[in-house]
N, C-alpha and C positions, 0 to 999 in steps of 0.2 A: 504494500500500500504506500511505502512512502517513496517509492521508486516511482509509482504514479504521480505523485504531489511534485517528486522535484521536477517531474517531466514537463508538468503544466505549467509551475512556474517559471523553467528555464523558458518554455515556449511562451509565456506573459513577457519576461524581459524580451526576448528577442523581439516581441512586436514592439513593444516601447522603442528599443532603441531604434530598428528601423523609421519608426515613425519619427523619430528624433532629428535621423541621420538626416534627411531629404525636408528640410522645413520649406514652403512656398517663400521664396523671397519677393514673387513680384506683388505677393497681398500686401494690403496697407495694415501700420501695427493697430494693435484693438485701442481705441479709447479707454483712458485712464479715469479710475473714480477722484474724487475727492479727499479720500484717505490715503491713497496713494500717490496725489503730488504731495501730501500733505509730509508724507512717508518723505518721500524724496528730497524734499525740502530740509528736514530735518536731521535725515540721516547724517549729511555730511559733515551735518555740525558736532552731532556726539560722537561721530568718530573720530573726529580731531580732537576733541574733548577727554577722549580715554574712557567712555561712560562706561566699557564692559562688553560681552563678546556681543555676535548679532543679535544672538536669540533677547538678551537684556535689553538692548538699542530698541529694539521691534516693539520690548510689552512694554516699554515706558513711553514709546510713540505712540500707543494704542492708547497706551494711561489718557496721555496730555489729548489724545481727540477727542477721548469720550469726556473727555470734561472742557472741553474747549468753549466760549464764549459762540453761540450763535451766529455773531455778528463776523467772529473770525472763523468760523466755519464759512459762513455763504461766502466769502472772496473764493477760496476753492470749490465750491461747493460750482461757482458759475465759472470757471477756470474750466471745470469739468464739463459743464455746459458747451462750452465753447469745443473742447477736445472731441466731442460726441460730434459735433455738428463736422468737424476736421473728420474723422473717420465716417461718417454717412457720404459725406461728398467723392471721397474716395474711393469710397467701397460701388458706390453708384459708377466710377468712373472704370474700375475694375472688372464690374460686372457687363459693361458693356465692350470693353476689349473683349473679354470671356465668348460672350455673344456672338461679336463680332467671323472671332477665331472659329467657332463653333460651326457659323453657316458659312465661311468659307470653305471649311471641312467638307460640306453638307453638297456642297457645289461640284466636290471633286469627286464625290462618291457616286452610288447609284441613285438615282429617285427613285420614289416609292411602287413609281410603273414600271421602271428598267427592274428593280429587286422579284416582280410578279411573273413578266417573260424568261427572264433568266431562272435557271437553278443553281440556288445559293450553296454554296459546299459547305456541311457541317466541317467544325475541327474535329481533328483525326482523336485528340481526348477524347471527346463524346461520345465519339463513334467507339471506342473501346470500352467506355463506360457501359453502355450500351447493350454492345455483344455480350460483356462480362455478367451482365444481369438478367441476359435473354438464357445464357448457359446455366447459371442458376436456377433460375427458374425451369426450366426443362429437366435438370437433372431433378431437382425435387420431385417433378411428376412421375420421371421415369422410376427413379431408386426413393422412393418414401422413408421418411426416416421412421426408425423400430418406433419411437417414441409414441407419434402418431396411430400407427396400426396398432398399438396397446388401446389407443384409446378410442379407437374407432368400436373394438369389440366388447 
């Protein structure tokens, strides 16, 4: 059983890191909240400060915003505003590149009538999947397993 467990999770790290490896560069980065310029802002000053490792810098940052002044909240809080509004416009600008790409794609391939005249070749994978399940299935018929004929009688 525990040969099963490492198996799954070596096979969880490996999808992690490939997902890692290969990041999108040409997406726009995600908008930032409010705690996190806030984060940002702050950081650099206690760590020139000496305040203590990250993890200590982090919950005394968290301290000072939950107890932060309203008023010195909303400066970030519309900072943030403005970031959201930076990533929509780009995201919109991105998504029409994508588009773009997409039905030039769309141009080069077959239409939907040329895909109907034509006969489309399955991959040769499926095609093995395929046979492998059609043998299966036939052998069952042919050779019934004991199991079964116990239970038939």
């Amino acid at each position: 059983m525990d040969a099963t467990l490492t198996r799954d999770h070596n096979r969880r790290e490996l999808k992690i890191k490939r997902s890692m490896k290969n990041p999108d560069l040409t997406k726009p980065k995600k908008n930032r909240s409010g705690y996190t310029l806030y984060l940002m802002n702050q950081f650099p000053k206690m760590k020139a400060a000496k305040f203590g490792s990250r993890t200590e810098i982090c919950m005394h940052i968290g301290y000072q915003w939950r107890h932060l002044s309203p008023f010195k909240k909303s400066v970030y809080q519309k900072m943030a505003v403005k970031d959201k509004e930076r990533y929509e416009k780009e995201m919109k600008i991105d998504n029409d590149q994508q588009k773009s790409v997409r039905e030039g794609k769309k141009e080069k391939g077959f239409s939907s009538d040329q895909k109907k005249k034509k006969n489309i070749r399955v991959p040769a994978a499926s095609k093995r999947t395929l046979k492998s399940f059609r043998d299966t299935i036939n052998k069952m018929w042919l050779f019934p397993s004991p199991r079964l004929s116990k239970l038939d009688t």
